[in-house]
C-alpha positions as CSV (number, residue, x, y, z in Angstrom):
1,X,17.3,-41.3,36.0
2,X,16.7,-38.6,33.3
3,X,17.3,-38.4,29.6
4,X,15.9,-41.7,28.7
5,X,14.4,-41.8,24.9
6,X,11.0,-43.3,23.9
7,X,10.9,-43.3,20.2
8,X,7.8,-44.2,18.0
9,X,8.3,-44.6,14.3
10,X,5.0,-44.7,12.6
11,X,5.7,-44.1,8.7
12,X,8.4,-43.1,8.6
13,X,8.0,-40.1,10.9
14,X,10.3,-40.0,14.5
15,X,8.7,-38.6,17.7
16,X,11.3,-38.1,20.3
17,X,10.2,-37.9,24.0
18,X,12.0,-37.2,26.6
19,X,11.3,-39.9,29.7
20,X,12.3,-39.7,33.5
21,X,12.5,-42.4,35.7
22,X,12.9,-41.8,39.1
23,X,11.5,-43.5,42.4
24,X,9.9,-45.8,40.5
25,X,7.7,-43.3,38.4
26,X,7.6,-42.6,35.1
27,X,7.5,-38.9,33.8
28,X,7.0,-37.7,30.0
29,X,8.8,-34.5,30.3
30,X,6.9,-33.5,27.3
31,X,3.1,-33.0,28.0
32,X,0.8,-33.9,25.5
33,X,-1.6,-33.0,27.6
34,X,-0.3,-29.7,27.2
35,X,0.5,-29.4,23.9
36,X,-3.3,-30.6,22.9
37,X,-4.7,-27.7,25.2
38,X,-2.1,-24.9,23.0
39,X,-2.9,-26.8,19.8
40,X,-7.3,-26.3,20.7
41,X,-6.6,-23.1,21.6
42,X,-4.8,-22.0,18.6
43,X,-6.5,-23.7,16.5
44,X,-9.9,-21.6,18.1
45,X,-8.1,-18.3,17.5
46,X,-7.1,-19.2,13.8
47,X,-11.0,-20.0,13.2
48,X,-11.9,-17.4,14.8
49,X,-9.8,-14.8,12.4
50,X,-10.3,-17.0,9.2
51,X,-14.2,-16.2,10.1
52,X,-13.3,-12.5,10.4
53,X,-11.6,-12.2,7.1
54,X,-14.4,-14.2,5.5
55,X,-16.9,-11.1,6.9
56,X,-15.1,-8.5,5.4
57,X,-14.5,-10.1,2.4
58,X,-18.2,-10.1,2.1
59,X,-18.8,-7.0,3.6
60,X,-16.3,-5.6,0.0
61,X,-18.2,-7.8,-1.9
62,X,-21.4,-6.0,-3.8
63,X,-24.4,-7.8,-3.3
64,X,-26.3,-5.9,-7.1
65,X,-28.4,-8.0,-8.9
66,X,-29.6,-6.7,-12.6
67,X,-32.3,-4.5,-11.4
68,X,-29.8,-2.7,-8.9
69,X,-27.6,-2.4,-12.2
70,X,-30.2,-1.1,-14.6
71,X,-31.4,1.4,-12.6
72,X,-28.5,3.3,-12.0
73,X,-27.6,3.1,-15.6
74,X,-30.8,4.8,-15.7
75,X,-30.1,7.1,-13.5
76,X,-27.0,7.9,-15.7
77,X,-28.8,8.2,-18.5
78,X,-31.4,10.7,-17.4
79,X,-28.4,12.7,-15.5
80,X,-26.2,13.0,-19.0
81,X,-29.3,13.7,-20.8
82,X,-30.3,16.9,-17.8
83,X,-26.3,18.0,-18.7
84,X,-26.5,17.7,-22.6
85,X,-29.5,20.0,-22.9
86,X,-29.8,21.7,-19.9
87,X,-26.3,22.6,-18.3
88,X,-24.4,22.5,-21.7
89,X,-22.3,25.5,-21.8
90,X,-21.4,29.0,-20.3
91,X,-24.0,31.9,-21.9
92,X,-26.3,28.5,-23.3
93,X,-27.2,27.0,-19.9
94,X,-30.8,26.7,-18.5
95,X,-29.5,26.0,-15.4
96,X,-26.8,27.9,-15.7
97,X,-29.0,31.2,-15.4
98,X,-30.9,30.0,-12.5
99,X,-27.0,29.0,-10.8
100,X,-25.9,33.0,-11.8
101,X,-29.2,34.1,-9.9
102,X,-29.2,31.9,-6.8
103,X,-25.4,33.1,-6.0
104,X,-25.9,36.8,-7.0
105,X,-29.2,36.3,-4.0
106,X,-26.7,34.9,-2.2
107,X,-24.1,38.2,-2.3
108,X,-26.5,39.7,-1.4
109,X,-27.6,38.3,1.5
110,X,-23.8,38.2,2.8
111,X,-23.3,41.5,2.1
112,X,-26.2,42.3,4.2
113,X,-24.5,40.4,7.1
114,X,-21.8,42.9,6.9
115,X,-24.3,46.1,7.2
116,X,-25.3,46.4,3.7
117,X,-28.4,48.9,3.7
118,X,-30.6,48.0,0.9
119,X,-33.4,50.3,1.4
120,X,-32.3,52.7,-1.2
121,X,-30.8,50.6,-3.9
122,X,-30.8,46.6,-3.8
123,X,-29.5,45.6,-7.1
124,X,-26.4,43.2,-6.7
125,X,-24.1,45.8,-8.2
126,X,-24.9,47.8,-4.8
127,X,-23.8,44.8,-2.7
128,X,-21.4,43.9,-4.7
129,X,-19.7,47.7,-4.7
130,X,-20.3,47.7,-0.5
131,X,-18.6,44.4,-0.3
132,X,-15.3,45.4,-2.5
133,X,-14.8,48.7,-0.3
134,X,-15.6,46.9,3.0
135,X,-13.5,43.9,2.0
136,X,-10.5,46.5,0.1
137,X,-7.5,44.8,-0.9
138,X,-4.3,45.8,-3.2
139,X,-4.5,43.6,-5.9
140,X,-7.5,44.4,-7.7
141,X,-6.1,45.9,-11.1
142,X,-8.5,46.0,-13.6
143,X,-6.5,46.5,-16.6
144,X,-8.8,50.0,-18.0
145,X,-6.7,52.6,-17.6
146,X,-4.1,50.9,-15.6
147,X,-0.8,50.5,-16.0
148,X,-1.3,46.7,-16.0
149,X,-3.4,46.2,-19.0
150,X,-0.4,47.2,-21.3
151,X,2.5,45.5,-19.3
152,X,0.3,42.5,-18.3
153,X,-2.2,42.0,-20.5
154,X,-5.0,42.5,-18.2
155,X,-8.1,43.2,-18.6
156,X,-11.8,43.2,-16.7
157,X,-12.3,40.2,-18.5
158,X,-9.5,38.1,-17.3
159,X,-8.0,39.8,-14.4
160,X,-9.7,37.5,-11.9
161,X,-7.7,34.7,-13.7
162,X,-4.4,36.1,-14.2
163,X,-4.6,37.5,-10.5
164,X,-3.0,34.3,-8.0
165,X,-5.2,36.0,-4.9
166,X,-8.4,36.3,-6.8
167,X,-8.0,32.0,-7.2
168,X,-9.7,30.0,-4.9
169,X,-6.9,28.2,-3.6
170,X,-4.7,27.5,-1.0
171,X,-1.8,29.0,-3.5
172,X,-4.7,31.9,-3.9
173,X,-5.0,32.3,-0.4
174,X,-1.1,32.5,0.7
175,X,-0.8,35.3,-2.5
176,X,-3.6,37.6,-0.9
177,X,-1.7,37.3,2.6
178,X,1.6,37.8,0.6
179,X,0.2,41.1,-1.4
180,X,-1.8,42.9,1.4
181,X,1.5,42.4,3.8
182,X,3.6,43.6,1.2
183,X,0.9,46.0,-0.6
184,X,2.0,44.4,-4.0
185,X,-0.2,42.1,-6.9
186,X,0.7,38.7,-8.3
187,X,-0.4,38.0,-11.8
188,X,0.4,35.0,-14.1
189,X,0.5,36.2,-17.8
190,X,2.0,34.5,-20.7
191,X,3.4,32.0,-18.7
192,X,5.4,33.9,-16.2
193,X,4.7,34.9,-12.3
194,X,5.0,38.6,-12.4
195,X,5.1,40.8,-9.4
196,X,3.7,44.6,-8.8
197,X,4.9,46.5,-6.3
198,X,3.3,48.9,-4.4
199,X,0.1,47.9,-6.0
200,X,-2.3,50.6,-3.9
201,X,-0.7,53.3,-2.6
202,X,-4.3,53.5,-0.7
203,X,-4.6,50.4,1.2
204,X,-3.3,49.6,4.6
205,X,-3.6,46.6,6.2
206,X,-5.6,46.5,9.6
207,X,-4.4,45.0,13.0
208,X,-1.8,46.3,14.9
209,X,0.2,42.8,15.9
210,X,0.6,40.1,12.9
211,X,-1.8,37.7,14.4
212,X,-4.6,40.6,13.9
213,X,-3.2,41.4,10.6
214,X,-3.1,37.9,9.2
215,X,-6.9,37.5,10.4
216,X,-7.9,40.4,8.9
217,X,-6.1,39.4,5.7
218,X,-7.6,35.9,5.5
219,X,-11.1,37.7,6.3
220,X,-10.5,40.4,3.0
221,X,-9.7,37.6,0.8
222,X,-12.2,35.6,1.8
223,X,-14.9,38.6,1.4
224,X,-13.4,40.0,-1.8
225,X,-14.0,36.4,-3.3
226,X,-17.3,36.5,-2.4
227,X,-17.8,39.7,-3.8
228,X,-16.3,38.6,-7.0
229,X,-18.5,35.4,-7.1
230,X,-21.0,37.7,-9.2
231,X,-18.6,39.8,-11.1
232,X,-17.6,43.0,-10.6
233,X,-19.6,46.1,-9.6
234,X,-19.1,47.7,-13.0
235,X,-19.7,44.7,-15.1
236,X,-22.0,45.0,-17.8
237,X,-24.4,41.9,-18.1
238,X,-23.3,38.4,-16.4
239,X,-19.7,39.7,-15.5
240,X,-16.7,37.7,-15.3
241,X,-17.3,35.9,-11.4
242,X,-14.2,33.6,-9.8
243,X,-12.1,31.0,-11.5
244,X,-13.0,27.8,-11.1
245,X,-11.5,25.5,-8.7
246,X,-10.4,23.0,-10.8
247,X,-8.9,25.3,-13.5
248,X,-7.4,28.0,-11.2
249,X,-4.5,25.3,-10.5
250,X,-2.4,25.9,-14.3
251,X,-1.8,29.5,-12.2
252,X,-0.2,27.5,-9.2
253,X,1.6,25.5,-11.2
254,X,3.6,28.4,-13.2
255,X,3.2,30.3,-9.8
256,X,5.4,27.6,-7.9
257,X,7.4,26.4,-10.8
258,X,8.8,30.2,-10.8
259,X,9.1,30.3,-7.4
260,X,11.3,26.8,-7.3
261,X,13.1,28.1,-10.6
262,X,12.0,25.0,-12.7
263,X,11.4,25.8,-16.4
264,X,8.1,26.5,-17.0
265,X,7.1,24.1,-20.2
266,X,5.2,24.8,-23.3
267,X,2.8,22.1,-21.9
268,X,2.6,24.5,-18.9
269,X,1.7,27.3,-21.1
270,X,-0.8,25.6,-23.1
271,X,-3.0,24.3,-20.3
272,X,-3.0,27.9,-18.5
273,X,-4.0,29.5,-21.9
274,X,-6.8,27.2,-22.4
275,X,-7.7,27.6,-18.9
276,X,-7.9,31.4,-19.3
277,X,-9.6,31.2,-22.6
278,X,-12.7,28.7,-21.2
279,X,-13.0,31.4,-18.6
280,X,-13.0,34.3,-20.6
281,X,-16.2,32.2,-22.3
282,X,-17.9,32.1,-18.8
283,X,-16.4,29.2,-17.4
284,X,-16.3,30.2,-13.8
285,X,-17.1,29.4,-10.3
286,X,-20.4,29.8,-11.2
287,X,-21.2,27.6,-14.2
288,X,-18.9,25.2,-12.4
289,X,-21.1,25.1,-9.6
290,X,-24.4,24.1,-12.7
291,X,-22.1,21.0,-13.6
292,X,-22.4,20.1,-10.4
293,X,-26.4,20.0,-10.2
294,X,-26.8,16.3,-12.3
295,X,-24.0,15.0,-10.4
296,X,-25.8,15.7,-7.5
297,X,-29.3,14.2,-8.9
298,X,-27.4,11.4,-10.1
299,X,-25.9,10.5,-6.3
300,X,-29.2,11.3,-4.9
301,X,-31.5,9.4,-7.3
302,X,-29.2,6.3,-7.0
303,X,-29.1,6.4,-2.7
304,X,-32.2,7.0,-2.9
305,X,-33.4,4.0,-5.1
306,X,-31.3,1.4,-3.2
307,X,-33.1,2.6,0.0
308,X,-36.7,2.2,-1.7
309,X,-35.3,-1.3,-2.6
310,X,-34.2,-2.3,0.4
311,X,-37.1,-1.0,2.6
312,X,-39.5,-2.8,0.2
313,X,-37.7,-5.9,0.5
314,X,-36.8,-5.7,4.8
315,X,-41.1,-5.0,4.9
316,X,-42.3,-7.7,2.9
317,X,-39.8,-10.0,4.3
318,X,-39.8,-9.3,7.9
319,X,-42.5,-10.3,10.4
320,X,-44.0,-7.1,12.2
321,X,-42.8,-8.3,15.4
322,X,-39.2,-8.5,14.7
323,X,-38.6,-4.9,12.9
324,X,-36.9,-2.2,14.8
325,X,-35.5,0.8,13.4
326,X,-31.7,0.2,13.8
327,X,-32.3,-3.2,12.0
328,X,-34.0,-1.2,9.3
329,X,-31.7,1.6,9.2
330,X,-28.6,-1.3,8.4
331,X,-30.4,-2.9,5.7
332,X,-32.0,0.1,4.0
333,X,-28.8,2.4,4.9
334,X,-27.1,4.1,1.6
335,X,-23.9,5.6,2.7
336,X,-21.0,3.0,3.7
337,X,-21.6,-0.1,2.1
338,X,-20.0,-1.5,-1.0
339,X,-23.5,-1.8,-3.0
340,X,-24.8,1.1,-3.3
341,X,-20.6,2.0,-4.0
342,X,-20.8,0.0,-7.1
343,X,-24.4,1.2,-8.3
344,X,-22.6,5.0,-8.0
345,X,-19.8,3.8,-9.6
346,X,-21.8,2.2,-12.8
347,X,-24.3,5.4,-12.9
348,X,-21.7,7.8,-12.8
349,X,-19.6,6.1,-15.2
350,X,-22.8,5.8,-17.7
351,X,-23.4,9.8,-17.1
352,X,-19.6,10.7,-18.0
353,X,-20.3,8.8,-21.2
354,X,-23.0,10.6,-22.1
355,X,-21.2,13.9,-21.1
356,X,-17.8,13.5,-23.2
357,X,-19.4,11.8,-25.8
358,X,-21.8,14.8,-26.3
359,X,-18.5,17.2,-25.9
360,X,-16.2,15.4,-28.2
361,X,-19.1,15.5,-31.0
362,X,-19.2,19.4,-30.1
363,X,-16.0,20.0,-30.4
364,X,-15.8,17.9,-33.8
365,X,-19.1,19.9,-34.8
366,X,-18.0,23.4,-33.9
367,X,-14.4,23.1,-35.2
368,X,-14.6,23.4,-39.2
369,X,-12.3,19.8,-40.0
370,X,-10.6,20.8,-36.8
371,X,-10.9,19.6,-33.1
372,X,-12.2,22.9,-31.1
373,X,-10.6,21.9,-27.7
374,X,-12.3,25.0,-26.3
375,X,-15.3,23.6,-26.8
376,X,-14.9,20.5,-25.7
377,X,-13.5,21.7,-22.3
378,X,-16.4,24.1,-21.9
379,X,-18.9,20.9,-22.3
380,X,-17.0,18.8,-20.4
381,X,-18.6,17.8,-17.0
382,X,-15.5,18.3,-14.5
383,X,-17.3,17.7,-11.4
384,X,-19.0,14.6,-13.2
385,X,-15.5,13.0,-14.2
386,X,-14.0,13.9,-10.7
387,X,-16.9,12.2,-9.3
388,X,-16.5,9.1,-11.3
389,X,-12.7,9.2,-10.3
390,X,-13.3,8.9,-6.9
391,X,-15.1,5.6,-7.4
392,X,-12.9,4.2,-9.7
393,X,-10.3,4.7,-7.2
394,X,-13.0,3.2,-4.1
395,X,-13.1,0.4,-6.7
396,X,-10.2,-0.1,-7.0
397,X,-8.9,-0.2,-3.1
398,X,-11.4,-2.6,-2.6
399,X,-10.3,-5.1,-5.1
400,X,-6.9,-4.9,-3.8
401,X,-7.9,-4.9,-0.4
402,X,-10.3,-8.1,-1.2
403,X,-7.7,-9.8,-3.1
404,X,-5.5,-9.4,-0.2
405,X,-8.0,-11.1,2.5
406,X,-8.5,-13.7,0.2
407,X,-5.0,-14.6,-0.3
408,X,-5.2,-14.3,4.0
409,X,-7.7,-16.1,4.3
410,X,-6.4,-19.2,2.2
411,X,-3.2,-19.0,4.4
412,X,-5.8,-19.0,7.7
413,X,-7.5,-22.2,6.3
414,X,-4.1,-24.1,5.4
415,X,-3.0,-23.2,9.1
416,X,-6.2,-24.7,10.6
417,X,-5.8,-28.0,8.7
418,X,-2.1,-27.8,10.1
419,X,-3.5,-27.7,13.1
420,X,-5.8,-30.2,13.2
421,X,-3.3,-32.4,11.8
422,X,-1.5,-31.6,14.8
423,X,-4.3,-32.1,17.4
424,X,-5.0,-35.7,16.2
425,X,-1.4,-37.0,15.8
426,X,-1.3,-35.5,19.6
427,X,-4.7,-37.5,20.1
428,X,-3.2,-40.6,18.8
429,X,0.2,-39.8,20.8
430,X,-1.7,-39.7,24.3
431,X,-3.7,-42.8,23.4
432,X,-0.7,-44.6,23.0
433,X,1.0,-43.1,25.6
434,X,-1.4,-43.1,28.0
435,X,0.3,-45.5,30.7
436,X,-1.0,-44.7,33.8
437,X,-2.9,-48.2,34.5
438,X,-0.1,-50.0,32.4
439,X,2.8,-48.4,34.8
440,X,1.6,-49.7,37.9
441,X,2.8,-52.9,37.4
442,X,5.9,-51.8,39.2
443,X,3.7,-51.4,42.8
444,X,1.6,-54.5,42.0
445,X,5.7,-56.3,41.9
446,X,6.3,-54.5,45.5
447,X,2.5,-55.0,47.3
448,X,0.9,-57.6,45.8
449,X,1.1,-61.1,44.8
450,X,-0.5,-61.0,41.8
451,X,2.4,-61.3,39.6
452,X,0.9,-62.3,36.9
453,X,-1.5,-59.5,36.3
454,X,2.0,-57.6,36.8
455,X,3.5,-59.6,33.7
456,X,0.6,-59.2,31.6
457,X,1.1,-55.4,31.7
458,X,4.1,-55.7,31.2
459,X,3.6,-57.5,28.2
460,X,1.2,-54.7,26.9
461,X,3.1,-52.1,27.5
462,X,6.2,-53.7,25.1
463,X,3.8,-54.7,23.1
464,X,2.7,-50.8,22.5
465,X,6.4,-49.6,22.6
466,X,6.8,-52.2,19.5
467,X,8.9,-54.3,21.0
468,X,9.9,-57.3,18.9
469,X,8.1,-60.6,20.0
470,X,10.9,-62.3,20.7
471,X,12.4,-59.9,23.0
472,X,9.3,-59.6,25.0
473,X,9.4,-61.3,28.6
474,X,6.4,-62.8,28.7
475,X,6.6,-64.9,32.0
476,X,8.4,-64.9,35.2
477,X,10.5,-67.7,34.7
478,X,11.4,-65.3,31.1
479,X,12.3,-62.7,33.9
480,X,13.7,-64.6,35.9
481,X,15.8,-66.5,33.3
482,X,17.3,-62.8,31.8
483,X,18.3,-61.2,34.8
484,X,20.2,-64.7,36.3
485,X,22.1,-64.4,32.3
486,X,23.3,-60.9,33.3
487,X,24.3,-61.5,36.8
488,X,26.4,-64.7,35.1
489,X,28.0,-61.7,32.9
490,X,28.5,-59.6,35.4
């Protein structure tokens, strides 16, 4: 016999069961048994990921306490103060001067590399005049006495602006290709992409397959930028060196605007005309390379003090006999964890106000009642606000990503307390349920004369079904007395 029902109402809640009967046994079809093992062993994998989410929660969680937070605002402090007086501006630069001579060293010692003799004459004009014939491209119009300095505008103090190969960028490299296949010259002036062609009537490119010659045109550009990095060999004095990175981009954008015929925007024009006029003041590759020097003592000061901190505190705090170097290294390490993140983020942000509030009082300073944006922009840490932007936008990730394990993790804890809810109402199920003495009464009827032990189970096992009282045979005679009613029926 299959399909019976055993129902349990218990306030106001209905569990339905599914019972067969059959050669005198009783089977619950649905196993508790069962059911608790899948409920325990879910219940062990939702801890187990609710304790997961909980460690990386931390793990995005900064552990700074004031100190950690004062001394990188210190760090900031001293850093904007190095870039106020010390970097400042092109042609005012401390550091600037000692930048211009390390690179112009380094020319040199690159243009050595490629069989530079300096025996006979080692000034950097030398190199320099070795590495533009070894390194000879079409585009290098100078603007005195060419044809391009009256039809476009160029000059040898802005050509390696206007001129799209001269930038160093990927739009600056695919021009240089472009102009040594094609022997022509790309120059943005005024706004507009304009094209020479047959730029050198000189200059063939080597290689004798397009694989070679693409090689060998990646190689010239490559060594006429750094050849370029000083200025040119005939420049008188610092010389006009190779935009800067982070500038050299209002070209690309007129550059591909042209080429995807979109109208080029006053806005467009204005930001590639300031752009050309901070770097006919000196704002190149070069001075853009001196904003970079307090940047860099401001990440290394701040590393470097949360790894004094730490290593203090991991010495003082841990007995000699359990140190080791890889439990150092994770306590003291200043790299990937969110910490020292947040100290970066809080010493940068203190040097960039420092930084633009020294170039917006110079600008308000040098402009006569007026706002000299030029002299803002040529004060203006670049690197140091790029810098700060990048861990803004780590802070930022974080938060979200924190925000969104949190939000997980609450789900993970309301599923566990499901759970257990679960796991005891099965508990109670299979105490209840649990009829394996009780259900023997059927072989102590067939084996043994012990009847009345047989009733009294019986009696329990209504009694845990909640069967009404007075429905409940309680004797044999009760028995006895119900089945001779139904046969009279029958």
């Amino acid at each position: 016999m299959n399909d019976n029902r055993v129902i349990e109402k218990e306030k106001n809640v209905y569990i339905e069961m599914d019972l067969s009967v059959d050669d005198d046994k009783f089977d619950f079809l649905s196993g508790i048994s069962n059911a608790l093992s899948n409920a325990e062993s879910e219940l062990e994998e939702t801890k187990r990921q609710l304790s997961e989410t909980i460690e990386t929660v931390k793990k995005l969680t900064p552990e700074c306490d004031k100190l950690d937070y004062a001394l990188a605002a210190s760090s900031g402090v001293i850093c904007g103060i190095i870039d106020v007086f010390l970097v400042g501006k092109p042609g005012e630069s401390p550091l600037g001067n000692i930048t211009d001579k390390w690179l112009e060293n380094r020319t040199k010692d690159f243009a050595k590399l490629c069989g530079w003799d300096s025996k006979n004459n080692s000034s950097a004009s030398s190199a320099i005049k070795f590495l533009e014939k070894k390194f000879k491209i079409p585009y290098d119009q100078r603007g005195a006495g060419d044809a391009a300095s009256f039809i476009f505008n160029l000059s040898p103090k802005n050509h390696h602006f206007k001129s799209l190969a001269h930038n160093p960028s990927l739009l600056g490299l695919f021009f240089s290709i472009v102009d040594q296949f094609a022997n022509t010259s790309h120059f943005v002036s005024e706004g507009q992409l304009i094209s020479l062609q047959e730029a050198d009537g000189k200059f063939e490119l080597r290689g004798n397959k397009a694989i070679s010659k693409l090689f060998c045109g990646f190689v010239n550009w490559i060594g006429h930028l750094v050849s370029d990095a000083s200025g040119s060999s005939g420049s008188k004095g610092r010389g006009m060196g190779v935009p800067s990175p982070l500038w050299c981009w209002a070209n690309d954008i007129i550059a591909i605007k042209t080429k995807l015929r979109i109208p080029v925007k006053e806005f467009d024009k204005s930001v590639n005309n300031l752009a050309l006029q901070i770097y006919e003041k000196g704002y190149d590759v070069r001075f853009q390379t001196t904003q970079g020097i307090p940047v860099f003592i401001n990440e290394l000061v701040v590393r470097l003090m949360y790894s004094i901190r730490r290593f203090v505190k991991y010495i003082s705090t841990t007995k000699a006999e359990e140190r080791s170097i890889s439990l150092l290294w994770k306590t003291c390490e200043p790299f990937s964890n969110v910490t020292v993140k947040r100290m970066l983020t809080v010493a940068h942000g203190t040097f960039c106000l420092i930084d633009v509030g020294d170039a917006v009082i110079r600008g308000f300073i040098t402009g006569g009642g007026y706002f000299n944006v030029v002299e803002f922009f040529l004060r203006l840490n670049i690197v140091g606000i790029g810098r700060l932007t990048i861990s803004l936008y780590g802070e930022m990730t974080r938060t979200i990503k924190k925000t969104d394990l949190k939000n997980e993790a609450y789900l993970l804890e309301r599923k566990a307390d499901i759970i257990n809810y679960y796991i005891e109402g099965l508990k109670l199920l299979a105490e209840i349920y649990d009829d394996s003495y009780l259900l023997a009464f059927i072989d102590d009827f067939k084996h043994s004369d012990l009847y009345m032990e047989a009733f009294d189970k019986s009696v329990k096992l209504a009694e845990k079904r909640n069967v009404p009282q007075n429905e409940i045979l309680k004797t044999k005679e009760d028995i006895d007395s119900f089945f001779m009613v139904r046969n009279d029926e029958t």
